[in-house]
C-alpha positions in Angstrom: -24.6 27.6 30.8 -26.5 28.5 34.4 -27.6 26.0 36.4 -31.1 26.9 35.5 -30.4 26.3 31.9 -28.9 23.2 32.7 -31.7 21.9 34.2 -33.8 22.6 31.6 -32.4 21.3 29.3 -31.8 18.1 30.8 -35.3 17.5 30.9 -36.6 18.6 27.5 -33.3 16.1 26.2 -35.6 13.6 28.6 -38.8 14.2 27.1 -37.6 14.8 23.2 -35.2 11.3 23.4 -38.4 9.7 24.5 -40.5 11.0 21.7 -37.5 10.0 18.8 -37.7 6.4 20.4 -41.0 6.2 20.1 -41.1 8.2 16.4 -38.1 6.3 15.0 -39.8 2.9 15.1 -42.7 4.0 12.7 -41.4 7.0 10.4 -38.2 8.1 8.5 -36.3 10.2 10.2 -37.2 14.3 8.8 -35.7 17.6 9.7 -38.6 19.9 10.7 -39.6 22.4 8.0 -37.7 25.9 7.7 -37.4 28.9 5.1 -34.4 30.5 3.6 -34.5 34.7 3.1 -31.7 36.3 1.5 -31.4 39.8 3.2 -31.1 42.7 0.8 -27.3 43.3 2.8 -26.8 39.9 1.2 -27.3 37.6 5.1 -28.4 34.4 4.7 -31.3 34.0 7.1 -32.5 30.1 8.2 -35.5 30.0 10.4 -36.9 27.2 11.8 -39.9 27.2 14.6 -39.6 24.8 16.5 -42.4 25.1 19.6 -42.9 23.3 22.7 -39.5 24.1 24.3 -38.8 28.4 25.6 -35.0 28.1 23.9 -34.0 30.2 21.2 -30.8 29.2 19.2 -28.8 31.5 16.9 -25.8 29.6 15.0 -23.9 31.7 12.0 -21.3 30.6 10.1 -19.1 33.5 8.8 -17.0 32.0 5.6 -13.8 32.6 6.6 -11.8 30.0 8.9 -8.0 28.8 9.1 -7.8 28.3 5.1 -7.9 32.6 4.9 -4.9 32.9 7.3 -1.9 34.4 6.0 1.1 32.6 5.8 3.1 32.8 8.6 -0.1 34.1 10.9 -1.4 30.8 11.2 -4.4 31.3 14.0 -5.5 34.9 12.8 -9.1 33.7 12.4 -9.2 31.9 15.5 -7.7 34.8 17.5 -10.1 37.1 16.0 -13.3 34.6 16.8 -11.9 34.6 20.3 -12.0 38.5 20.7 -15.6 38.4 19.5 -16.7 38.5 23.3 -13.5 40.2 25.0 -15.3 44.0 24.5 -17.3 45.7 22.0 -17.9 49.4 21.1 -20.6 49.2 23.8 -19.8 46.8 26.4 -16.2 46.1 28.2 -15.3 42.3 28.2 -16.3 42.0 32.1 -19.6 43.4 31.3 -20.3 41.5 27.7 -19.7 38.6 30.2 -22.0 40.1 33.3 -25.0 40.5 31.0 -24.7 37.3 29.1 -24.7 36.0 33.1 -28.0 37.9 34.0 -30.1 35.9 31.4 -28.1 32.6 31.7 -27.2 32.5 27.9 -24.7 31.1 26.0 -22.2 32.5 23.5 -19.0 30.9 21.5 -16.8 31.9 18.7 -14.5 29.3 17.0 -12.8 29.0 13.8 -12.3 26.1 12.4 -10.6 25.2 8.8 -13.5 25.9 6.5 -15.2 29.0 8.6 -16.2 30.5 11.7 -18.6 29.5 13.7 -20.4 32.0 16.5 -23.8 30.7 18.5 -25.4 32.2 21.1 -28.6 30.3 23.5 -31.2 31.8 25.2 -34.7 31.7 26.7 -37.2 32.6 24.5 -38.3 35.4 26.7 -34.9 36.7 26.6 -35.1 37.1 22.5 -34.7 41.1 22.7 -31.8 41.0 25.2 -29.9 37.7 23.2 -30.0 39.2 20.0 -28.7 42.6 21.1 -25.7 40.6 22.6 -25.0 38.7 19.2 -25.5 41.9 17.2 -23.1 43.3 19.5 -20.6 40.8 19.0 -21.0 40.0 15.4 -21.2 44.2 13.9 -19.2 45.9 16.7 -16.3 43.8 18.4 -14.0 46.3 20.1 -10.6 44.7 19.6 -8.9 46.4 22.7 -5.2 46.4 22.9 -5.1 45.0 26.5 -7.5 42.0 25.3 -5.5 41.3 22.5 -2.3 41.3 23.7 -3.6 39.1 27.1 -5.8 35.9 24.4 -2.6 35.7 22.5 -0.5 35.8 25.3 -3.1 33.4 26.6 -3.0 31.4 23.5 0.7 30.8 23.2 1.2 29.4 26.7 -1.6 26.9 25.7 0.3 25.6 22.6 3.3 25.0 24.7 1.5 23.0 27.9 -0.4 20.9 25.5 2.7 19.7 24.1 3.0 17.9 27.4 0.2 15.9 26.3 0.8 14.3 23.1 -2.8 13.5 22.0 -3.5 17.3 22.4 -1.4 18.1 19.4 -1.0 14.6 17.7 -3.2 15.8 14.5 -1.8 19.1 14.3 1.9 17.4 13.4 -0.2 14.8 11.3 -2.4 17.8 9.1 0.8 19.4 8.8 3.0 16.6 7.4 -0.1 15.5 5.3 -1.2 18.4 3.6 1.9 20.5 3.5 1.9 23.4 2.6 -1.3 23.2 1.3 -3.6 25.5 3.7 -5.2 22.5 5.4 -2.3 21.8 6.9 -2.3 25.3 9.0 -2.9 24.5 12.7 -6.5 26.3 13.4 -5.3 28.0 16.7 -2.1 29.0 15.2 1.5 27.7 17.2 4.0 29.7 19.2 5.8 31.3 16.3 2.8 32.6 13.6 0.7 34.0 17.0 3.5 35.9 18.3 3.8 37.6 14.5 0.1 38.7 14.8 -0.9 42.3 15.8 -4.3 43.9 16.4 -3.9 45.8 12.9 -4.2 42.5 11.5 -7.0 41.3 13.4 -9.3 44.2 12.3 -8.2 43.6 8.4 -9.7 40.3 8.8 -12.7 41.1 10.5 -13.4 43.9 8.0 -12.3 41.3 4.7 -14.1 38.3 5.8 -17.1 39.1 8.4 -19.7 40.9 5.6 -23.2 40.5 5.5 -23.2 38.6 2.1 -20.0 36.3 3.7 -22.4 34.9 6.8 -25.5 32.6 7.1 -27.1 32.7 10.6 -29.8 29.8 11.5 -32.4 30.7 14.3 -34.0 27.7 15.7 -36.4 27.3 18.2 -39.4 28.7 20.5 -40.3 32.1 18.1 -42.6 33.1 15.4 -40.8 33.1 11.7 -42.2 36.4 10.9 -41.4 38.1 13.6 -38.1 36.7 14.6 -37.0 38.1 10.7 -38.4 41.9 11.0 -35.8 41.6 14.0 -33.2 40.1 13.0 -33.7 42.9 9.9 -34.0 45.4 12.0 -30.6 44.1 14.1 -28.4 43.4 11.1 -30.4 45.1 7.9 -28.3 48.0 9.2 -24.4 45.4 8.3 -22.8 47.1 5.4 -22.8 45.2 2.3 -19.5 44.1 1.1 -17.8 41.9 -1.7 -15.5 39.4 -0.3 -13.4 37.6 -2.0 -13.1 34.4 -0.1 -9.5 32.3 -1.0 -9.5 29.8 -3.7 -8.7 26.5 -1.9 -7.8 24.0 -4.4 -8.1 20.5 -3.5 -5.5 18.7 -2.2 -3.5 16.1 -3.8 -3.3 12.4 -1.9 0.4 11.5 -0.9 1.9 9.0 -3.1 4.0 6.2 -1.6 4.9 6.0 2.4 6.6 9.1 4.7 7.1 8.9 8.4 7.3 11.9 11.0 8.6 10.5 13.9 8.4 13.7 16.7 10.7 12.8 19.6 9.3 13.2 23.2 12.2 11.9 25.0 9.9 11.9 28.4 7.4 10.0 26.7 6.6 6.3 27.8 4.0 6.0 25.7 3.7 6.8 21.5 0.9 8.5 19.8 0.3 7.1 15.8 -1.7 8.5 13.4 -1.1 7.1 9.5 -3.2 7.7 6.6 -3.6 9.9 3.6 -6.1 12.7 2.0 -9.6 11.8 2.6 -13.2 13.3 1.3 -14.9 16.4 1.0 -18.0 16.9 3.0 -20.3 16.4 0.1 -18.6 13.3 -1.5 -21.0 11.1 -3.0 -19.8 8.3 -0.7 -20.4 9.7 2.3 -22.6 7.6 3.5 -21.5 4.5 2.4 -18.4 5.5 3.9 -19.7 6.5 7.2 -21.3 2.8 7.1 -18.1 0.8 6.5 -15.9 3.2 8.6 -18.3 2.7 11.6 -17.4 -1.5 11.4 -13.4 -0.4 10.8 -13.1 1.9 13.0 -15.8 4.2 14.1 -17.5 2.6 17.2 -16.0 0.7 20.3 -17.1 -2.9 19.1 -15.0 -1.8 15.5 -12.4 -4.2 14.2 -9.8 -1.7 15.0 -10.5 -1.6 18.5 -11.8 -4.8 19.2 -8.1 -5.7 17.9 -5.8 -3.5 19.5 -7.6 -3.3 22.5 -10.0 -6.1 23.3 -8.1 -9.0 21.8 -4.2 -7.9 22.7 -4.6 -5.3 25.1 -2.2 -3.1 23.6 -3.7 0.4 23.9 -6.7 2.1 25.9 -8.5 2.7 22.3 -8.3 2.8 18.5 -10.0 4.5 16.0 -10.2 5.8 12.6 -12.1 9.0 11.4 -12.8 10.9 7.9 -12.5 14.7 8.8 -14.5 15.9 5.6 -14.5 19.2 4.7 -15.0 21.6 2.4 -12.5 20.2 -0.1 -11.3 17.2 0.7 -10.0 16.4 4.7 -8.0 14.0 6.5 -8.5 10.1 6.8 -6.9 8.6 9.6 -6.4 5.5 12.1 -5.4 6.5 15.5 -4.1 4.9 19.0 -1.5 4.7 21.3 0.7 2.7 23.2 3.5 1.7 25.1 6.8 2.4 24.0 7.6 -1.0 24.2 5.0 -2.4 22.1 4.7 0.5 19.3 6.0 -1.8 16.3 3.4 -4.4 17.5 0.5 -2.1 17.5 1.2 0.2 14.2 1.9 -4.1 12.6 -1.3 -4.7 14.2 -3.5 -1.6 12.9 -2.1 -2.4 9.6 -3.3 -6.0 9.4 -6.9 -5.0 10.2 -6.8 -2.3 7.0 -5.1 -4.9 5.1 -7.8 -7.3 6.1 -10.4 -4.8 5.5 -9.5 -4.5 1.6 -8.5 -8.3 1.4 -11.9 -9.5 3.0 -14.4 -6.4 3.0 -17.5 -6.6 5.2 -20.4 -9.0 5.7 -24.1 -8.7 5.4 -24.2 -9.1 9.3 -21.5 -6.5 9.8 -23.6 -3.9 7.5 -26.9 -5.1 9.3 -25.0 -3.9 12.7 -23.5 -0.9 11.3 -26.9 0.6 10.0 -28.9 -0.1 13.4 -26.4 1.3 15.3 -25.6 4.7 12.9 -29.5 4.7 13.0 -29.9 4.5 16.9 -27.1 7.0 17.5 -27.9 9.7 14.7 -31.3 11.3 16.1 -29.6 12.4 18.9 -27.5 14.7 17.3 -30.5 16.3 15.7 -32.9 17.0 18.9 -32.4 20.5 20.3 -32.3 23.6 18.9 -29.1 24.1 18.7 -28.5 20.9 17.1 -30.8 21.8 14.5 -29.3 25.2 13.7 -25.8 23.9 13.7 -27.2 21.5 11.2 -28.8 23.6 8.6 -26.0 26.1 8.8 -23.4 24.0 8.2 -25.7 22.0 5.0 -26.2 25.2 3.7 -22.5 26.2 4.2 -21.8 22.8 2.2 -24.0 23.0 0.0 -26.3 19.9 1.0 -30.1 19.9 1.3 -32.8 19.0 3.7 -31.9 15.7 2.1 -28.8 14.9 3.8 -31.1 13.9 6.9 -34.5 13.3 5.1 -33.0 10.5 3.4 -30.2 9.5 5.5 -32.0 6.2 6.7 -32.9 5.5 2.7 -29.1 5.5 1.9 -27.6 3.7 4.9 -30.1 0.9 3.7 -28.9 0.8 0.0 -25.4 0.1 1.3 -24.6 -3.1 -0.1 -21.6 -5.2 0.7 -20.4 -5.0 -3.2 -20.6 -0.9 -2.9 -18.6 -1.7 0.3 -16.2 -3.4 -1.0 -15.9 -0.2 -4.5 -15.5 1.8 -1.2 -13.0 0.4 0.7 -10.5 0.2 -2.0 -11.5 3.8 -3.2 -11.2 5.5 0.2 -9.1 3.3 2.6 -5.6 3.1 0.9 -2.8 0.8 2.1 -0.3 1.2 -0.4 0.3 5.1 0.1 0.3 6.0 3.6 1.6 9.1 5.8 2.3 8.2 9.1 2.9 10.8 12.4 4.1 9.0 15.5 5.1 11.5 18.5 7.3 9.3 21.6 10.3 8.9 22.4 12.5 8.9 19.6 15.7 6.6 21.2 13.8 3.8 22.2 11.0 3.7 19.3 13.0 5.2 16.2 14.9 2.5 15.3 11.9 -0.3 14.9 9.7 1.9 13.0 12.1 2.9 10.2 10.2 0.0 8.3 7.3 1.9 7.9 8.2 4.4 5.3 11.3 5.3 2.7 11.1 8.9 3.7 11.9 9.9 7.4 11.1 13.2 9.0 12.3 13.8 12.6 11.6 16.6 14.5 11.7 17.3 18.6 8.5 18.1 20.4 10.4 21.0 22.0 11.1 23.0 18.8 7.9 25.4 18.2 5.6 24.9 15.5 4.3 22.1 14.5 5.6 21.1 10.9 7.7 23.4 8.6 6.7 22.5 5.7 3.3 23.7 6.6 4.4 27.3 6.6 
C-alpha cells in the first residue's frame, strides 16, 4: 500500500471506530445489506455499497487450495497463487507491478487449505484501471518459465531459513503428524522436496482444472453503484469460459485416539516449541460460538488461564495460547507456547493442569460475563472496512453461513450459559487423546518428555519435509 493509501485509510479506521463505539452501545451489531447474482458463466457475484469512503475492494475466493494438491506436489496451489502477479499475457511482472504502483493499489494471492484467496484495493476513481488489473490476473496469468523457475527457487530457500526459527514451522510438523496423511496435513506452501518436483506444466493444469468461472465467488465492497459495478464486472469476466470442475472429495478427518509424541530435534535450540492437541471443528460447527466463548477464557486472550499461568504466575514462557483452526471440514485444536529447555517438562505439566482444570472445574458466570464483553468489544473491528467486509461475505458464502453469522453473533454469545460451557468443554477440549509436536533440542529435552505419550516419533529439523506420513 502507498503512502497515500495509508493515510487514508488510517483516518477513515479513525472516524468508522468512532462511529461502531458510539453504534455498539444502542443496536446489534448488522452487516450492511448486499445482493448475490449468479453469472450465466456460473461467477458468484457479492456486491455490497458501501458509501462515504472512495475505496473499492474486490476479494474472490477460487475453490481450490492445498487440499487439491497432488501427492507429492504439496504447495502447487500456492505456487500458482503466487504467479498470479509475476506476468500475464499482457503485462511483464515488472510492469503488472509498475501499474499496480501508479494508482497505489493493492493486490495478493494466497492459497490456503480450503481455497484461494486473490484481493485487490483501490480508489474508487481508479475502478476502470483496478478491475482491468484483477481481470488480468485472474483470466490471463502468463506463467513464464523464468518466473517460475525464480518463486520456486525463491520458495525453497524460504522453507529451509525458517527452519532456523522454530515457531515459523512449529504447526506445519504438528498438521502433519495430526492429520496424516489425510490432505490437511499437506504444508500449504509446500517443503523442499514436493516444490522441487513441480514444473510449470503442472502449474497451468491446475489453473485450467480449478480457476473456472462456476469454481469462484468474488465480493466487491465499497464506494460504487451495484448496478453498475455488475455490467462491469460482466463485461470483465462474462467473457471466463464456463467449466465443470470437479473439486476433491475431502472426507472429514478422524480424531487421534490415545497419546503420540513428535519430538523434532534442533540440537542448536535453547529453547522448545509445543503444540499438543487433537482434531478440532469445522467452520460451521454448531458450537462455534460457544466455543469461541470458552476458548477466549482458556486460551484465547492475554488475561486467559493459559497464559495467565504459564506466563504471569511462573514466568515460564513469553506467551501461551490455544486456537480452533476451523475449516471446511474439520481443522486443528491446539495449545501452544514455548520455553526454555530447561523448564520444558514443567511447562507442557503446567499447560496440562490448566485443561485438566478446565474439564474438572469449567467456567464461571463472571468468566463468561468477561469473555462476552471482551469478544463483543474486539469483534466490530474486524468488520469495518471494505475489505474486511468482502473478506467476510466471501468466505460465509464459501462456508456456507449466512448474513446471520454476524447479525446474530451478539444474540448467541449471550445465550452461552455456563452448563452449555461445561457440554462444550468436554465435547471439544479432550485430555485423554492428545497429539503432541515439541521441536528443541532433542539430548537435553527427550528423555523427560517420554511421559507424555506411548508412541514416539523423532525426527531432525535438518531432514527436508516436514512429516512423512503426510505424503
Amino acid at each position: 500500500m502507498n503512502g497515500k493509501m495509508r493515510t487514508l485509510r488510517f483516518a477513515v479506521n479513525a472516524v468508522l471506530l468512532l462511529g461502531f463505539a458510539w453504534n455498539c452501545g444502542a443496536q446489534t451489531l448488522k452487516l450492511p445489506p448486499h445482493e448475490k447474482i449468479v453469472l450465466k458463466n456460473g461467477l458468484t457475484l457479492l456486491l455490497m455499497e458501501k458509501h462515504g469512503v472512495p475505496i473499492v475492494d474486490f476479494a474472490a475466493i477460487v475453490k481450490g487450495g492445498s487440499v487439491a494438491d497432488p501427492a507429492g506436489q504439496e504447495g502447487l496451489a500456492s505456487v500458482t497463487a503466487g504467479l498470479l502477479r509475476k506476468g500475464t499475457a499482457k503485462r511483464s511482472a515488472q510492469q503488472f507491478a509498475a501499474d499496480l504502483d501508479f494508482i497505489g493499489a493493492d493486490f495478493s494471492a494466497d492459497a490456503s487449505a480450503d481455497y484461494t484467496a486473490i484481493s485487490i484495493e483501490f480508489l474508487a476513481k481508479d475502478m476502470d484501471k483496478g478491475l482491468d488489473l484483477f481481470s488480468d490476473a485472474v483470466l490471463r496469468p502468463a506463467f513464464a518459465q523464468a518466473e517460475v523457475e525464480k518463486l520456486l527457487a525463491q520458495e525453497i530457500d524460504g522453507i529451509k531459513a525458517a527452519k532456523d526459527e522454530a515457531q515459523s514451522v512449529a504447526l506445519n510438523y504438528y498438521y502433519g503428524y495430526l492429520f496424516s496423511k489425510h490432505p490437511y496435513g499437506r504444508p500449504v506452501a509446500g517443503d523442499e522436496l514436493s516444490l522441487a518436483r513441480i514444473k510449470r506444466d503442472a502449474i497451468t493444469k491446475f489453473y485450467a482444472t480449478n480457476y473456472t468461472p462456476g469454481n469462484t465467488i468474488l465480493a466487491v465492497a465499497g464506494e460504487f453503484d451495484a448496478a453498475q459495478m455488475r455490467a462491469k464486472i460482466e463485461q470483465a469476466l462474462g467473457g471466463w469460459t464456463a467449466k465443470e470442475t470437479a473439486l476433491p472429495a475431502i472426507p472429514a478427518p478422524m480424531p487421534v485416539k490415545g497419546k503420540k509424541l513428535l519430538l523434532v530435534d534442533k540440537p542448536d535450540s535453547t529453547q522448545t516449541f509445543f503444540v499438543f492437541g487433537n482434531v478440532g471443528t469445522a467452520e460451521n460447527d454448531p458450537d462455534r460460538v460457544a466455543i469461541r466463548v470458552v476458548n477466549t477464557i482458556f486460551g484465547g486472550r492475554f488475561t486467559s488461564e493459559l497464559n495467565e499461568a504459564l506466563r504471569v504466575e511462573s514466568g515460564l514462557t513469553y506467551g501461551a495460547q490455544a486456537f480452533f483452526d476451523s475449516r471446511k471440514e474439520p481443522g486443528a485444536f491446539g495449545i501452544y507456547s514455548f520455553t526454555k529447555n530447561e523448564s520444558t517438562v514443567q511447562a507442557i505439566d503446567l499447560a496440562l493442569q490448566v485443561l485438566a482444570k478446565l474439564q474438572k472445574v469449567g467456567v464461571t458466570a463472571e468468566q463468561l460475563a468477561s469473555a462476552k464483553a471482551y469478544i463483543k468489544g474486539q469483534f466490530p473491528p474486524s468488520i469495518e472496512t471494505s475489505e474486511q467486509l468482502a473478506k467476510r461475505i466471501a468466505a460465509n458464502e464459501f462456508y456456507g453461513l449466512g448474513d446471520d453469522e454476524i447479525n446474530k453473533l451478539e444474540e448467541r454469545i449471550d445465550a452461552v450459559t455456563p452448563e452449555i460451557a461445561k457440554q462444550v468443554i468436554a465435547k471439544h477440549f479432550p485430555e485423554d487423546n492428545l497429539v503432541f509436536m515439541l521441536i528443541g533440542k532433542g539430548s537435553e529435552i527427550g528423555p523427560g518428555v517420554r511421559k507424555y505419550a506411548p508412541q514416539q516419533d523423532t525426527r531432525k529439523i535438518s531432514e527436508p519435509g516436514f512429516w512423512p506420513g503426510a505424503k
